[in-house]
C-alpha positions as a printed Julia matrix, in Angstrom:
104×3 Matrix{Float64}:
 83.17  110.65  104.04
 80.83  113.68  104.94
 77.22  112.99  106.28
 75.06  115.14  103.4
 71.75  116.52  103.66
 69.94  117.57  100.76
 66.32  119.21  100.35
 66.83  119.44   97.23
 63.94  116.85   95.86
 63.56  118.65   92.72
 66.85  116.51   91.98
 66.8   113.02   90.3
 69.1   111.38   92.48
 67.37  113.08   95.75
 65.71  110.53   97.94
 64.7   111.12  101.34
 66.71  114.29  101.86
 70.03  112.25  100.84
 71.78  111.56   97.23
 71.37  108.04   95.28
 74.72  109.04   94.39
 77.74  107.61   95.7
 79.99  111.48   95.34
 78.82  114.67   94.17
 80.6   118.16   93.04
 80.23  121.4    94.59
 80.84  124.71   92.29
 82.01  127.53   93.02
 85.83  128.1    91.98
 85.27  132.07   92.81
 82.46  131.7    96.02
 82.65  134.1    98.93
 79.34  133.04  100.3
 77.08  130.08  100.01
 75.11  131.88   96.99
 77.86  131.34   94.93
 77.94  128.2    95.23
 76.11  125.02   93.55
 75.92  121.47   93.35
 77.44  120.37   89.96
 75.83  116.75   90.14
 72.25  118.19   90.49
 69.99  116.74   87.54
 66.61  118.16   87.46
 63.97  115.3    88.19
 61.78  117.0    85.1
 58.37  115.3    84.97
 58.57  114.66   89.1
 58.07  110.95   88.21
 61.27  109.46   88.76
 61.4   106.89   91.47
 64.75  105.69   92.82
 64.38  101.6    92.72
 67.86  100.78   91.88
 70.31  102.81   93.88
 70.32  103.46   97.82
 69.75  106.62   99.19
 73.88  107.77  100.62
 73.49  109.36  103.79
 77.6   109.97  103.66
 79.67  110.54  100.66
 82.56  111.91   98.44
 82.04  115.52   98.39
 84.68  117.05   95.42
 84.57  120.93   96.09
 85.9   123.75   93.8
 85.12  126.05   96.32
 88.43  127.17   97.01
 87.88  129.89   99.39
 85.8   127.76  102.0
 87.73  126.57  105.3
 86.48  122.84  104.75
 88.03  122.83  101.05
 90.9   120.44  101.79
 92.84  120.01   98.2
 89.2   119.87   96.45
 87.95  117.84   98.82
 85.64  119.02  101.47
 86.37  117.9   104.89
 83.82  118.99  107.17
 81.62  116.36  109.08
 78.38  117.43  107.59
 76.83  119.44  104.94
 73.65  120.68  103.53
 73.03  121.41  100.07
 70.18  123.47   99.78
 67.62  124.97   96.98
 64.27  123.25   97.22
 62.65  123.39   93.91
 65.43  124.15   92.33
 65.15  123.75   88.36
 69.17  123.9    87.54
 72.55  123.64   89.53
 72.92  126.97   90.03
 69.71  127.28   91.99
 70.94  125.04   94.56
 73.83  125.81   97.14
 75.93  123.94   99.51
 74.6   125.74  102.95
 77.83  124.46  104.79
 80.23  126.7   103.0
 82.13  129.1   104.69
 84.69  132.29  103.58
 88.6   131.36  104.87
């Protein structure tokens, strides 16, 4: 599993700079560089009200990646150690980005 950090705390399942969730999706079948990328699973935390008071915060997790063309994309899967996923304040998926990624 790959350690994630996430300032994304616009996101509903952001907690603490990591994901309530237990895997999440990167986009970005066509990406040559991290701004074409996004997190898939982000879901905008509208009303900035949510708490988290069922699920734990996931410091590592699944990380499914469509982004093809990065050197940690291991058959959809990413396999680096450690990845951020940027776009604080983000209002939709495609304002975030996974900071990690990196052009084969």
């Amino acid at each position: 599993m790959t350690k994630l950090d996430c300032n994304v705390t616009s996101c509903l399942h952001n907690s603490d700079n990591c994901c309530c969730k237990s895997a999440i999706i990167v986009e970005g079948s066509q990406a040559k560089d991290t701004a074409d990328t996004c997190c898939g699973s982000f879901d905008e935390n509208k009303d900035g009200s949510f708490h988290n008071l069922f699920k734990t915060p996931e410091s590592r997790l699944e990380v499914d990646c469509e982004a093809v063309n990065c050197i940690y994309n291991e058959g959809r899967h990413c396999s680096a150690e450690h990845i951020g996923i940027a776009g604080d304040g983000a209002r939709e998926a495609g304002h975030t980005e996974c900071a990690t990624f990196r052009t084969r």
